[in-house]
Backbone atoms as SQL, in Angstrom:
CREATE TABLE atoms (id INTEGER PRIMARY KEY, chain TEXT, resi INTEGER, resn TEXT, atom TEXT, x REAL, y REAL, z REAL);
INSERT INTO atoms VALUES
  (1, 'A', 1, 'UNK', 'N', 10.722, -13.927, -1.707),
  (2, 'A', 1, 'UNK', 'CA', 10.051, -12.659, -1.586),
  (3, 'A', 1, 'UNK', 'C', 10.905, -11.633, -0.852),
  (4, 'A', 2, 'UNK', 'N', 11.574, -12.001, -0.105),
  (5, 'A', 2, 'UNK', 'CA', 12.226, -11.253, 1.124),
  (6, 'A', 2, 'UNK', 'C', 12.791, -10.110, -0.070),
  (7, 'A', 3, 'UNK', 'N', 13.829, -11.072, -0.910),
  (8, 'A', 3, 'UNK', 'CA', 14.606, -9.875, -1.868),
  (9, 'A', 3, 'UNK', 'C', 13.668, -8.640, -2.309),
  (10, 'A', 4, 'UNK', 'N', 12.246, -9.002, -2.823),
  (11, 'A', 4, 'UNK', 'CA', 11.425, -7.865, -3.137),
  (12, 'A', 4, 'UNK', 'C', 11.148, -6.585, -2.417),
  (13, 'A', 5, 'UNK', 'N', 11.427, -6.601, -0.719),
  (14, 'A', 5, 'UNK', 'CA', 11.044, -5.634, -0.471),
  (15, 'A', 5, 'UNK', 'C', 11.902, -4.762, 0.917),
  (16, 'A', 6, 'UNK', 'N', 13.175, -5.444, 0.691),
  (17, 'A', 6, 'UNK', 'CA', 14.085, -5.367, 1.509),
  (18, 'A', 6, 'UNK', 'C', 14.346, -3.899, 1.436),
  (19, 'A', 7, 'UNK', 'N', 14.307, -3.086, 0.126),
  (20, 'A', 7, 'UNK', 'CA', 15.006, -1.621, 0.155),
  (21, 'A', 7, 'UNK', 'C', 13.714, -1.088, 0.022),
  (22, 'A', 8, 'UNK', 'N', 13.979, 0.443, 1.076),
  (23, 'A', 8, 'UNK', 'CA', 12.959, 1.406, 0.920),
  (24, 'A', 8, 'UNK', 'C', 12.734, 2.333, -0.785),
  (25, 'A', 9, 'UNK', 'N', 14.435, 2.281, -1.102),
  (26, 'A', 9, 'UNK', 'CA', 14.033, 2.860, -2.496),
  (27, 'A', 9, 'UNK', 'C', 13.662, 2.272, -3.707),
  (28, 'A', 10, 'UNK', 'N', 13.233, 1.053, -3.550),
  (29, 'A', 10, 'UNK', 'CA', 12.666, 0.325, -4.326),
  (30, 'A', 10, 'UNK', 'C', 11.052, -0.375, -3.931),
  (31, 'A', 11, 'UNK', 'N', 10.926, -0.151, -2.625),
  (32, 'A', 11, 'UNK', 'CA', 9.557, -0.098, -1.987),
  (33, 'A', 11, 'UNK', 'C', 8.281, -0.156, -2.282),
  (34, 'A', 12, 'UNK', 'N', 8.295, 1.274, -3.092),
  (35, 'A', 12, 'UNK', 'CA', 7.169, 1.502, -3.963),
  (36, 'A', 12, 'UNK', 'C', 6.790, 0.873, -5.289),
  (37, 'A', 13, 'UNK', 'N', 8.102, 0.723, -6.043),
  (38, 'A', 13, 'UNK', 'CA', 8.010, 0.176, -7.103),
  (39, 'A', 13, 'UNK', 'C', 7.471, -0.868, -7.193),
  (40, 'A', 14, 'UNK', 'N', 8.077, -1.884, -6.142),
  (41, 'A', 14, 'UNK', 'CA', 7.701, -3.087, -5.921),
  (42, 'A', 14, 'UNK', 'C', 6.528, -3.512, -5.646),
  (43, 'A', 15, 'UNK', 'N', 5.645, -2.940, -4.359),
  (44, 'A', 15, 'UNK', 'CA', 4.045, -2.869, -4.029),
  (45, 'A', 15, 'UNK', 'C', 3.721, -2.304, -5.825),
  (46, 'A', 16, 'UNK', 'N', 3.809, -1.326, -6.076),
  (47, 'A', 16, 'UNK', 'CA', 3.145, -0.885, -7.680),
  (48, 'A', 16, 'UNK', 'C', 2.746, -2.315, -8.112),
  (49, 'A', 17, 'UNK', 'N', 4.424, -3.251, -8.827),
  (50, 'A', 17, 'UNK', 'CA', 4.446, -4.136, -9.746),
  (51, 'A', 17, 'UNK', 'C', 3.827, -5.123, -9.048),
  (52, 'A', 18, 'UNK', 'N', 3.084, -5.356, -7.725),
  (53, 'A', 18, 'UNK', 'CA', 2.564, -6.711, -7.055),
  (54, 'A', 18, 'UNK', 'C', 1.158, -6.066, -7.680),
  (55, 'A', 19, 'UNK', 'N', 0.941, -4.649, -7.166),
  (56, 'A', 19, 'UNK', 'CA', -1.067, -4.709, -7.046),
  (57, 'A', 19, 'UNK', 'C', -1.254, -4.785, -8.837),
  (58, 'A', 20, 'UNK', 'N', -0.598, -4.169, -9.646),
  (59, 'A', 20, 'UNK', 'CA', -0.813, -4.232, -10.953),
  (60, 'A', 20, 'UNK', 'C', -0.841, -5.922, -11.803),
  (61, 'A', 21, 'UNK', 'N', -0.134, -6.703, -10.911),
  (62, 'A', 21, 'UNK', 'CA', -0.386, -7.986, -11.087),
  (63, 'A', 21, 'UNK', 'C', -1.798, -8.931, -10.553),
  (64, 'A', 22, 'UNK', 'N', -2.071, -7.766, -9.702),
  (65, 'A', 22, 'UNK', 'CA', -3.398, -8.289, -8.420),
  (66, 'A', 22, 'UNK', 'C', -3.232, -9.483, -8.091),
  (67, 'A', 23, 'UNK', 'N', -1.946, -10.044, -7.583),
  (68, 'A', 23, 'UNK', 'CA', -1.233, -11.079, -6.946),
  (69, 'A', 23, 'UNK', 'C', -1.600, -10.718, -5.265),
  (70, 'A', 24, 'UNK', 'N', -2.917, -11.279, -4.795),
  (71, 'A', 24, 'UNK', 'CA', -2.751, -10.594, -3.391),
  (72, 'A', 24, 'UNK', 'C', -1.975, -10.773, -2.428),
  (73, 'A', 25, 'UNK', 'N', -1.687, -12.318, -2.557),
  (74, 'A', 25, 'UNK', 'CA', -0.313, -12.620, -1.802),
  (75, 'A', 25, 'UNK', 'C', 0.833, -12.004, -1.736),
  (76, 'A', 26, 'UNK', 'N', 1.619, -11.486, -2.967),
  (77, 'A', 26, 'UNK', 'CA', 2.522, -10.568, -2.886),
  (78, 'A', 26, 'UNK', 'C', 2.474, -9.544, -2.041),
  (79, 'A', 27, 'UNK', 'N', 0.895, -8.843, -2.474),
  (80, 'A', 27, 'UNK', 'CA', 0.432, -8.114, -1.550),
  (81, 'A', 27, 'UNK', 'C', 0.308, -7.657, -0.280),
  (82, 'A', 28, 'UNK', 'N', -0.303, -8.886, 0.034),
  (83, 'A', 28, 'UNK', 'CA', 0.093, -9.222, 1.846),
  (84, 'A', 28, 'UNK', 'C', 1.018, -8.994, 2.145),
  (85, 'A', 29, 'UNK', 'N', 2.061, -9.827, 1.551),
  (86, 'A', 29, 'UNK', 'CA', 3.480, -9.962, 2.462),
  (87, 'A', 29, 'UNK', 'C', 4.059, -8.362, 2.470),
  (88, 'A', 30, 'UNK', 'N', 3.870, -7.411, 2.128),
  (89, 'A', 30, 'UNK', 'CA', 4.090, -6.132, 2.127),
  (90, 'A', 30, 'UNK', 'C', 3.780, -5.461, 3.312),
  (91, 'A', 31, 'UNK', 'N', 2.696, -5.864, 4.111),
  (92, 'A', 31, 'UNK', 'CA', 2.330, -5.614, 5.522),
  (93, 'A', 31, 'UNK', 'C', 2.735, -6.442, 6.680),
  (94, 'A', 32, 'UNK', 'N', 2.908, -5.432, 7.830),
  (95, 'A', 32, 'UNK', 'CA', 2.878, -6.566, 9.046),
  (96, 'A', 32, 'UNK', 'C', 1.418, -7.410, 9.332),
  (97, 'A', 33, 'UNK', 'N', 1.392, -8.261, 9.863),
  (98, 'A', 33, 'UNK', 'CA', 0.380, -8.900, 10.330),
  (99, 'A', 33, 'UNK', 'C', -0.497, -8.332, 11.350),
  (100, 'A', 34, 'UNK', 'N', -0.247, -7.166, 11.752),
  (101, 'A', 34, 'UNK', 'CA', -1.411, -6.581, 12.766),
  (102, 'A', 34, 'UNK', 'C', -1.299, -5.003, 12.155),
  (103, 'A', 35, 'UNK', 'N', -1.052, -5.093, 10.692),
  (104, 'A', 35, 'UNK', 'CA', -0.770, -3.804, 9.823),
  (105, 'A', 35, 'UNK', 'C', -2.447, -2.743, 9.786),
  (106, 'A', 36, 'UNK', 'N', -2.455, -1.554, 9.573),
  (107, 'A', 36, 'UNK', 'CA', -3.831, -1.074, 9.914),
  (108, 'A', 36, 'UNK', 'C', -3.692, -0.302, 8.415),
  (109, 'A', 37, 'UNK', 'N', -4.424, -0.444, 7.589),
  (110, 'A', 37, 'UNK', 'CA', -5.043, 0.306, 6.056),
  (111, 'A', 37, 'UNK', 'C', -6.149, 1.142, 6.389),
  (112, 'A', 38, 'UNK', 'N', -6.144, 2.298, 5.672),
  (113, 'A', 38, 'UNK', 'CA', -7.125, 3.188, 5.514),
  (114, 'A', 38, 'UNK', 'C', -7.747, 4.052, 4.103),
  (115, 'A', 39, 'UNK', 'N', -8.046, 2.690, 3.762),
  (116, 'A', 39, 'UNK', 'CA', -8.353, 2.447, 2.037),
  (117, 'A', 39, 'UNK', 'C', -9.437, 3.690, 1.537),
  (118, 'A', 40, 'UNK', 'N', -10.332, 4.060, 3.025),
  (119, 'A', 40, 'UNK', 'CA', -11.407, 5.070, 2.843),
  (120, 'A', 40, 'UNK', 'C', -11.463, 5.617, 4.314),
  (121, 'A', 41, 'UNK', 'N', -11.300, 6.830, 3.709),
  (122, 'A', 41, 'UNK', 'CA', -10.659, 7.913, 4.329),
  (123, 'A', 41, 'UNK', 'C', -11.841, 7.664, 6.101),
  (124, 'A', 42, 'UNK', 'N', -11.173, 7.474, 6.661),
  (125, 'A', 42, 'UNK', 'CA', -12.169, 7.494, 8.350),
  (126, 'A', 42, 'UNK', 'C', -12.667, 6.058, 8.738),
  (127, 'A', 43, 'UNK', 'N', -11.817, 4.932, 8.489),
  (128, 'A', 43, 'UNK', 'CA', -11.889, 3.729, 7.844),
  (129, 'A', 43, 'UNK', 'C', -11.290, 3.415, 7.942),
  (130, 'A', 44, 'UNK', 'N', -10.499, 2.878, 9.049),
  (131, 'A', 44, 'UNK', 'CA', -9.002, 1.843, 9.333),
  (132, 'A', 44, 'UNK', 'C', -9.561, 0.890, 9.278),
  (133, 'A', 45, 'UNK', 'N', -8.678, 0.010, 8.789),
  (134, 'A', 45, 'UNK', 'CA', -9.240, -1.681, 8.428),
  (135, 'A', 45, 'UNK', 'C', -7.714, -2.519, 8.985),
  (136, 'A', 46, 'UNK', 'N', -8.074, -3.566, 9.871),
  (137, 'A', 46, 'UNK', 'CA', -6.588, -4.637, 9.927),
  (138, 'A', 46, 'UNK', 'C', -7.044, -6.150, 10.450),
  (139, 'A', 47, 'UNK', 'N', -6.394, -6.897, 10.448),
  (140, 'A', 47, 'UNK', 'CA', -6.328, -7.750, 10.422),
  (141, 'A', 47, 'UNK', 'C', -7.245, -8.719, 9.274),
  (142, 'A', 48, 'UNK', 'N', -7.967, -9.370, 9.142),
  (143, 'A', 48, 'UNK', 'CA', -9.293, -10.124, 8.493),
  (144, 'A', 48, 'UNK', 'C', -9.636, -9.116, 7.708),
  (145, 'A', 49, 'UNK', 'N', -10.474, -8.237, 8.209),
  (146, 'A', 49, 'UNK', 'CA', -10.920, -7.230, 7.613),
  (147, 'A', 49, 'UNK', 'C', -9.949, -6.209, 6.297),
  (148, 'A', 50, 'UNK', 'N', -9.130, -6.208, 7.411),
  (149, 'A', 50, 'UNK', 'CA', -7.836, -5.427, 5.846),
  (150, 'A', 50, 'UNK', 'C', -7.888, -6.623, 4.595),
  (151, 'A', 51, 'UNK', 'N', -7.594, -7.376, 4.941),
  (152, 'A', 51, 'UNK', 'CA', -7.534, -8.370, 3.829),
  (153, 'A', 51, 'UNK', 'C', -8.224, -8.583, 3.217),
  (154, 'A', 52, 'UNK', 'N', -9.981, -8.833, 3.667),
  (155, 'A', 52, 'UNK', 'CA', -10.818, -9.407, 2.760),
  (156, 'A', 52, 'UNK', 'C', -11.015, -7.757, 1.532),
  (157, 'A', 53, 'UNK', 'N', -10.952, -6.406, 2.268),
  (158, 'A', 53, 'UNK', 'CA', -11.203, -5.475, 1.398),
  (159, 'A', 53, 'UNK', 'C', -10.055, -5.042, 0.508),
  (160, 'A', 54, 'UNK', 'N', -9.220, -5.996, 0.788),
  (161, 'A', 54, 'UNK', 'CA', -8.158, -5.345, -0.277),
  (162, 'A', 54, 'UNK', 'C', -7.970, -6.469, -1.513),
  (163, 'A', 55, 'UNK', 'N', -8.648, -7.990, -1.256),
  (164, 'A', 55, 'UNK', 'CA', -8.991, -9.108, -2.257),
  (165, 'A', 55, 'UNK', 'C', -10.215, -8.740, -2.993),
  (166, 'A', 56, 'UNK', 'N', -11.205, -7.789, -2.347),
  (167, 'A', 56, 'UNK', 'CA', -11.895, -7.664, -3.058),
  (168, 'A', 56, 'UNK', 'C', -11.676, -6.544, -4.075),
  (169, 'A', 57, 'UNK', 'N', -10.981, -5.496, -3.511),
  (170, 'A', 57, 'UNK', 'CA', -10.557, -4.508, -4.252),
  (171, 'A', 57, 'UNK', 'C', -9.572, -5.563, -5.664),
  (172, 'A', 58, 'UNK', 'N', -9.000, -6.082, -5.423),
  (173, 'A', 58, 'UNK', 'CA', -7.948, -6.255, -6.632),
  (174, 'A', 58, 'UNK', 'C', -8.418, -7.221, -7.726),
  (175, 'A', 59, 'UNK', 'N', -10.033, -7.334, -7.450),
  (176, 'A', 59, 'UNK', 'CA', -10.795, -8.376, -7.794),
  (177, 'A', 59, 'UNK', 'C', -11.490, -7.471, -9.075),
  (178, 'A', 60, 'UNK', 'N', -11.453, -6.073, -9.094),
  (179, 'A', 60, 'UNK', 'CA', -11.882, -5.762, -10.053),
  (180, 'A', 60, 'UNK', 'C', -11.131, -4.974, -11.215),
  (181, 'A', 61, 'UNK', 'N', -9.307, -5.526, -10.813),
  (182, 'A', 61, 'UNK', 'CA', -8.243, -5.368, -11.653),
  (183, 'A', 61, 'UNK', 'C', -8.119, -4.320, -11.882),
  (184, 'A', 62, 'UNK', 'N', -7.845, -3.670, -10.871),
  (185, 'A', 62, 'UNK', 'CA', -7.396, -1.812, -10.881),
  (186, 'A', 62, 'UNK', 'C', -5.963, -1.881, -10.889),
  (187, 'A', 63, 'UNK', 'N', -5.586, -0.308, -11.536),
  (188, 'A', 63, 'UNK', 'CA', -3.933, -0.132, -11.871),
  (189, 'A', 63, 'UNK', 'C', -3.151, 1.147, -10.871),
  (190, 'A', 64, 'UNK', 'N', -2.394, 0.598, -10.436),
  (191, 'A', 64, 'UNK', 'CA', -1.900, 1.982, -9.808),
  (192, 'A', 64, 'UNK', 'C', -0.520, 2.515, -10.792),
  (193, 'A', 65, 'UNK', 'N', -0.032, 3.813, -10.315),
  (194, 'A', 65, 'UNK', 'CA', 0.972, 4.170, -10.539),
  (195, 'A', 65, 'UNK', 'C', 1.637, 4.925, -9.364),
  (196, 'A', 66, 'UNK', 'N', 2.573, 4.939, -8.871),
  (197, 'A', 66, 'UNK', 'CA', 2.752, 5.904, -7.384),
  (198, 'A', 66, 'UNK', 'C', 4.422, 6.012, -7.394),
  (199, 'A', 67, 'UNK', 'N', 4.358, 7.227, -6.439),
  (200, 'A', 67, 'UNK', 'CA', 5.824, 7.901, -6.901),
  (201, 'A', 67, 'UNK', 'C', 6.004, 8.134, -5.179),
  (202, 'A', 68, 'UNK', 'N', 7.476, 8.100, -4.913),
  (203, 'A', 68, 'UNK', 'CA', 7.807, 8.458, -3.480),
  (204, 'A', 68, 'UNK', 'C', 8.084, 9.913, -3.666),
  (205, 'A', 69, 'UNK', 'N', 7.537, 10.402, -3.095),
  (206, 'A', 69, 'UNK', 'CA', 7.829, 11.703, -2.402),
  (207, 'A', 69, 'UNK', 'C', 8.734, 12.282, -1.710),
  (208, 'A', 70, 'UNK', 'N', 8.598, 11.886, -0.651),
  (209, 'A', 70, 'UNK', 'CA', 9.647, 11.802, 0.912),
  (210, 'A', 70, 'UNK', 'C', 10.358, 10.992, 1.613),
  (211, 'A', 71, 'UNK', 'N', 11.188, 10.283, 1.954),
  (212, 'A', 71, 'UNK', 'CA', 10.950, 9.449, 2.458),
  (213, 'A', 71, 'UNK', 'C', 12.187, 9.711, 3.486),
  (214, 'A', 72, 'UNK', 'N', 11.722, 9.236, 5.261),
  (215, 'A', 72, 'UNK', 'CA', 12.185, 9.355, 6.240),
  (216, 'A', 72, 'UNK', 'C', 12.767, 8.205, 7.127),
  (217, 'A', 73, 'UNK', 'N', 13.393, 7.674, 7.580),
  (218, 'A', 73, 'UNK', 'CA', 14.250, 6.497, 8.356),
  (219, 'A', 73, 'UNK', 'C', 14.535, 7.254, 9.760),
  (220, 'A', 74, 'UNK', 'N', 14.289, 6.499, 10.875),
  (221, 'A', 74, 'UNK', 'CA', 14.903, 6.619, 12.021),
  (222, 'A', 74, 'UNK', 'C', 14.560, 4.964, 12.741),
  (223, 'A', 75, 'UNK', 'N', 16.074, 4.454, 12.958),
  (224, 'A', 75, 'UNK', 'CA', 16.297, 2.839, 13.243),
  (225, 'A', 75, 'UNK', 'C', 15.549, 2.283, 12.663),
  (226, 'A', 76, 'UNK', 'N', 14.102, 1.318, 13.144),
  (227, 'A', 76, 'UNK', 'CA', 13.497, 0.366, 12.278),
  (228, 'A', 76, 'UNK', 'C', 12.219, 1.296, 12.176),
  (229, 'A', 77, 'UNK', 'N', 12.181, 2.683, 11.554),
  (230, 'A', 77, 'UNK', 'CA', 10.197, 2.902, 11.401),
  (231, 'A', 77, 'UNK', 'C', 10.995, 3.955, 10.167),
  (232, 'A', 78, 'UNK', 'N', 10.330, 3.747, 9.653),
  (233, 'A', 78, 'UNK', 'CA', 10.266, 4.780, 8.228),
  (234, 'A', 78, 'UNK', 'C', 8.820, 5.470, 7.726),
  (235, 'A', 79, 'UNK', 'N', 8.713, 6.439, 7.266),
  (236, 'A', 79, 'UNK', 'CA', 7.935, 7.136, 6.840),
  (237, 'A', 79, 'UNK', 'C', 7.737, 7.678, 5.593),
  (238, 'A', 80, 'UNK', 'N', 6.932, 6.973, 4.418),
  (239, 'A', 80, 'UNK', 'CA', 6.921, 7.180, 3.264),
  (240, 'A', 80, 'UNK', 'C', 5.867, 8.507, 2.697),
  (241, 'A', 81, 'UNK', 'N', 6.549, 9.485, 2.368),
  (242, 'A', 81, 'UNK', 'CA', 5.208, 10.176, 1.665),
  (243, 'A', 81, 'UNK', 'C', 4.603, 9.444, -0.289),
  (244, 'A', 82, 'UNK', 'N', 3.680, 9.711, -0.498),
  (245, 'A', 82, 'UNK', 'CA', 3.725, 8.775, -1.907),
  (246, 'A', 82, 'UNK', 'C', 2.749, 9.489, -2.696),
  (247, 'A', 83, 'UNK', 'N', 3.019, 9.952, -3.523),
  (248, 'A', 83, 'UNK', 'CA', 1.898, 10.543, -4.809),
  (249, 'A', 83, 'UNK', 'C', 1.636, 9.003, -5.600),
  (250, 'A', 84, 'UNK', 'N', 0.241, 8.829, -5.280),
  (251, 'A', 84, 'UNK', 'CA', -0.750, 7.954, -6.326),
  (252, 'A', 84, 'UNK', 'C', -1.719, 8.195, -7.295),
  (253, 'A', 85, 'UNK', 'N', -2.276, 7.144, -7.850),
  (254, 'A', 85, 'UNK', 'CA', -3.580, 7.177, -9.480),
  (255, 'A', 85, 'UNK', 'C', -3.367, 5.722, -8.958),
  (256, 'A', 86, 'UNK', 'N', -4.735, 5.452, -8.896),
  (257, 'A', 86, 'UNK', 'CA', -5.484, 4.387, -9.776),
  (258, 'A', 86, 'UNK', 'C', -6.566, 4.234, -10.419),
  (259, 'A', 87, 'UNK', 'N', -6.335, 3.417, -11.486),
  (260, 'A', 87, 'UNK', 'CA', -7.593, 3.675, -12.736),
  (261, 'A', 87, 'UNK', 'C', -8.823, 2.237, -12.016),
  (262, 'A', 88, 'UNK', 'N', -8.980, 2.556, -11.988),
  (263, 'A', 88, 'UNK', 'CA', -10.615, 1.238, -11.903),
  (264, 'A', 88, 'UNK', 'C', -11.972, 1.215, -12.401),
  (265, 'A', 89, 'UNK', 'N', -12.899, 0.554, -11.851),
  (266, 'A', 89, 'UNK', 'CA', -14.203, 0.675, -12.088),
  (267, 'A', 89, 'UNK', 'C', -14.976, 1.063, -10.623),
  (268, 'A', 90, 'UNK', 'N', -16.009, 1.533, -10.953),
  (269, 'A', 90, 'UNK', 'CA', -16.893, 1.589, -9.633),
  (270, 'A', 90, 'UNK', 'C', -17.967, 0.828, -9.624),
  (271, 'A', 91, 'UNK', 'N', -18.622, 1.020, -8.669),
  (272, 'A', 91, 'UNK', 'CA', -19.753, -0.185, -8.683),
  (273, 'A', 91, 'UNK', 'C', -21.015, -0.546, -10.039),
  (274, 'A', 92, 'UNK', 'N', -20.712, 0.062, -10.910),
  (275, 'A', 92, 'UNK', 'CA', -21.452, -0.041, -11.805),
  (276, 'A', 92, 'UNK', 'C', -20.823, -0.130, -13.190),
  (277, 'A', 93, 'UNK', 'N', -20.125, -0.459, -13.044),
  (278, 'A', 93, 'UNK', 'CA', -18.130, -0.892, -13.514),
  (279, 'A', 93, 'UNK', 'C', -17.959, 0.547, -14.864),
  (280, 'A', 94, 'UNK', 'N', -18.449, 1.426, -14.429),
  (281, 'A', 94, 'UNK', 'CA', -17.981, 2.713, -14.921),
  (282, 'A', 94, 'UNK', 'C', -16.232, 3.211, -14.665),
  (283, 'A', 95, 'UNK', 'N', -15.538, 3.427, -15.380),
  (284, 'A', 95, 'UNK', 'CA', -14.336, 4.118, -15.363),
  (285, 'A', 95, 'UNK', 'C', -14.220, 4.800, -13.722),
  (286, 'A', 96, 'UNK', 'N', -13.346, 4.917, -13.393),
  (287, 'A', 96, 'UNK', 'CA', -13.394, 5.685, -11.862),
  (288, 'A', 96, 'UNK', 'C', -11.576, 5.860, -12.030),
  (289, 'A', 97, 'UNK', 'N', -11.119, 6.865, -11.623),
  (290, 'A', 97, 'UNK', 'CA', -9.787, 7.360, -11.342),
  (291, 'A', 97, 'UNK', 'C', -9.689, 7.997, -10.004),
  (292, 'A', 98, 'UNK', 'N', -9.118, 7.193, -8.817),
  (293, 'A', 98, 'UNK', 'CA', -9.016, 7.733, -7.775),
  (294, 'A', 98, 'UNK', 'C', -7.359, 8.671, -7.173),
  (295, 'A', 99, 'UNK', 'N', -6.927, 9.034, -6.739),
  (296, 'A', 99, 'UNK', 'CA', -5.942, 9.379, -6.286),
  (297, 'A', 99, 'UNK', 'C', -5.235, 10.335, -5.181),
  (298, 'A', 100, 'UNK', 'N', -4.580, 10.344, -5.015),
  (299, 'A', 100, 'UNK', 'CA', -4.044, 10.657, -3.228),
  (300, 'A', 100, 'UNK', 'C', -2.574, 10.553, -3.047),
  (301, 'A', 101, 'UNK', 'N', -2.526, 11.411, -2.322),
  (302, 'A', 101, 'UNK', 'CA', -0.934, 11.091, -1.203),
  (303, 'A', 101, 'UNK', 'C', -0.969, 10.441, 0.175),
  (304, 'A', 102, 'UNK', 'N', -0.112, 9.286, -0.187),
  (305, 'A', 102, 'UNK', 'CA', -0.559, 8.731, 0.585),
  (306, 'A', 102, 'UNK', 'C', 0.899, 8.806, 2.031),
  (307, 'A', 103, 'UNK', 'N', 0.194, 8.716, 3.408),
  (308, 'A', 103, 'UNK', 'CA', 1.145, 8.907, 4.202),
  (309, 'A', 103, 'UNK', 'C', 1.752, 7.335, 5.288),
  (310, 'A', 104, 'UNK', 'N', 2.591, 6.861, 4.776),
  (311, 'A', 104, 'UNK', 'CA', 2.714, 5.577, 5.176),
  (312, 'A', 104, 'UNK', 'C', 4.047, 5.212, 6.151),
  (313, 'A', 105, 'UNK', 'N', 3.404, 4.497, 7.104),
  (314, 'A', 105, 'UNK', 'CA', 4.674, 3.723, 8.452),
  (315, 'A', 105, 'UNK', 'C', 4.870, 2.886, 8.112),
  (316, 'A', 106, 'UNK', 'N', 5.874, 2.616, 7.602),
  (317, 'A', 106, 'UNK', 'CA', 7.192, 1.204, 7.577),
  (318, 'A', 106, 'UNK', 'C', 7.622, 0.431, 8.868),
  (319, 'A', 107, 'UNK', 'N', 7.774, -0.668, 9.019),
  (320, 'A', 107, 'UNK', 'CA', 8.824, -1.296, 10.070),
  (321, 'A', 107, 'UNK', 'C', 9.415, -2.282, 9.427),
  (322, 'A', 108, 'UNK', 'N', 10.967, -2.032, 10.168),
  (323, 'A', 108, 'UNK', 'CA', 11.675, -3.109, 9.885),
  (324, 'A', 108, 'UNK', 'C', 11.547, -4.569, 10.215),
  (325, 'A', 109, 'UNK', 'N', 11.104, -4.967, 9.739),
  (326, 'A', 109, 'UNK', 'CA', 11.613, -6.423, 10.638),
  (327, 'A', 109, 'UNK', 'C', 12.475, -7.118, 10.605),
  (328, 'A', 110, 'UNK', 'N', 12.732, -8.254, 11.836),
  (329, 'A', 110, 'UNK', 'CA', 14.083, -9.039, 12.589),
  (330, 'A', 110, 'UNK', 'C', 14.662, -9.410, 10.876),
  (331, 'A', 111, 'UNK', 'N', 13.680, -9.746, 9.768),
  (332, 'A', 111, 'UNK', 'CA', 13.850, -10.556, 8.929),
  (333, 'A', 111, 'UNK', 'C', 14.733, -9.717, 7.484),
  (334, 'A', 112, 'UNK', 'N', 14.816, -8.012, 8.320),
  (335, 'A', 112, 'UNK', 'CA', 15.235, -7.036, 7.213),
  (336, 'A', 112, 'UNK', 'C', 14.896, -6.714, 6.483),
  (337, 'A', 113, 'UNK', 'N', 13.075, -7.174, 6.203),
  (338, 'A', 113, 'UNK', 'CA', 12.454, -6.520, 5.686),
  (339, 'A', 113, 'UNK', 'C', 11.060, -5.625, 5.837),
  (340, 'A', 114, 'UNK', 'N', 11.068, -4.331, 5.115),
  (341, 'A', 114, 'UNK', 'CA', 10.314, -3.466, 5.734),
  (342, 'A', 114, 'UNK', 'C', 8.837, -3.217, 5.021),
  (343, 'A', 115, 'UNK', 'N', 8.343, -3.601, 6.293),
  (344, 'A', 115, 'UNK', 'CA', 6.668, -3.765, 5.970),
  (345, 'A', 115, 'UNK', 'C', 5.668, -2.554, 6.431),
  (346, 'A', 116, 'UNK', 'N', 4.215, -2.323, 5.839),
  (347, 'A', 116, 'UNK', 'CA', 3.679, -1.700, 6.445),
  (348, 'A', 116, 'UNK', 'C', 3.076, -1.687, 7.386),
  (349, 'A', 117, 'UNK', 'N', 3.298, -0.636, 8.087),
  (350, 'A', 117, 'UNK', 'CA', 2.377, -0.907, 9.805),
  (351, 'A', 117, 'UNK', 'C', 1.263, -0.446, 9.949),
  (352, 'A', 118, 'UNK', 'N', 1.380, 1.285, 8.470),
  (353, 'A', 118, 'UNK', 'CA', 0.234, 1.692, 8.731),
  (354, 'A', 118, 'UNK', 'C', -0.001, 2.298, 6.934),
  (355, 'A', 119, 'UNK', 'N', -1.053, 1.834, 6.793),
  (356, 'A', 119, 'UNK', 'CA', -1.046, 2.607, 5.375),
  (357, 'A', 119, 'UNK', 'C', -2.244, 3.507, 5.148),
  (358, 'A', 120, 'UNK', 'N', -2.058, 4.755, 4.446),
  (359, 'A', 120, 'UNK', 'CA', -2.802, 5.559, 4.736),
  (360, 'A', 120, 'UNK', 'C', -3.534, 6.308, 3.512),
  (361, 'A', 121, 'UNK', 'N', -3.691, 6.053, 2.440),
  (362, 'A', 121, 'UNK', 'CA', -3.299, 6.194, 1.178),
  (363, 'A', 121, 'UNK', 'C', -3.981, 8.138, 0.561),
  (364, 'A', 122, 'UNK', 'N', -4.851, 8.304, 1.666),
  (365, 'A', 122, 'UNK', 'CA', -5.177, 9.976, 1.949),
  (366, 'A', 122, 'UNK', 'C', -5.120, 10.818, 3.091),
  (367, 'A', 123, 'UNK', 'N', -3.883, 10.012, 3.380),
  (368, 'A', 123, 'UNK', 'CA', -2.940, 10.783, 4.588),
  (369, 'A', 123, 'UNK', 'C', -2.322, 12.305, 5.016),
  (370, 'A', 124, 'UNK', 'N', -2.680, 12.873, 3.642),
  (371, 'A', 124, 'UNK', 'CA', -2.057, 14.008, 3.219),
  (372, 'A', 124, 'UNK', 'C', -2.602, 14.753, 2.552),
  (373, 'A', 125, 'UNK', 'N', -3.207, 16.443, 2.517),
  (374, 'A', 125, 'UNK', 'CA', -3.841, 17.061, 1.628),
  (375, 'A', 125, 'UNK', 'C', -2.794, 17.958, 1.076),
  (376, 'A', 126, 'UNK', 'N', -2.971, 18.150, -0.258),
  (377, 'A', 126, 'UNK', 'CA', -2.054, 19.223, -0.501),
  (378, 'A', 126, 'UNK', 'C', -2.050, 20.819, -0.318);
């Protein structure tokens, strides 16, 4: 796995081709372990909690597409800006298209590869 997510300019691509697989494991390993998501907007989620809502999310085989924007480096923290879409269902498994810019903290780790610390996915208004 390590190879998957070692470069920032391939970053995105990579998270894309994991959630479009809804491989959550891949998934995971994309975050640090005390990583904080904010899947809905006023709504930080981490540890247990990040996880169980993001298995359940991929449980109803939604697609993203997402594009880097910006992207910033200073030593091990990076800062991704990211234009997203994802297509899904909503609770009544009606069509739903959500989307956002999302504003996201990277860290490096000892292991050289860079995970999220903080993901934010409506981090940003235009």
């Amino acid at each position: 796995m390590s190879q998957l997510i070692e470069s920032l300019e391939k970053h995105t691509d990579l998270y894309v081709e994991a959630f479009n697989a809804g491989d959550f494991d891949a998934l995971d390993a994309f975050y640090t372990e005390e990583a904080v998501a904010v899947w809905e907007p006023g709504k930080p989620l981490t540890g247990e909690a990040r996880r169980e809502y993001q298995r359940a999310f991929l449980a109803s085989k939604p697609k993203i597409t997402a594009k880097q924007r910006q992207r910033f480096v200073t030593g091990d923290t990076a800062l991704l800006i990211v234009d997203w879409v994802i297509d899904t269902v909503d609770e009544q498994g009606e069509p739903e298209r959500l989307e956002g810019i999302g504003v996201d903290v990277l860290r490096l780790g000892e292991d050289g590869i860079w995970r999220y610390a903080v993901d934010d996915p409506y981090g940003q208004k235009d």
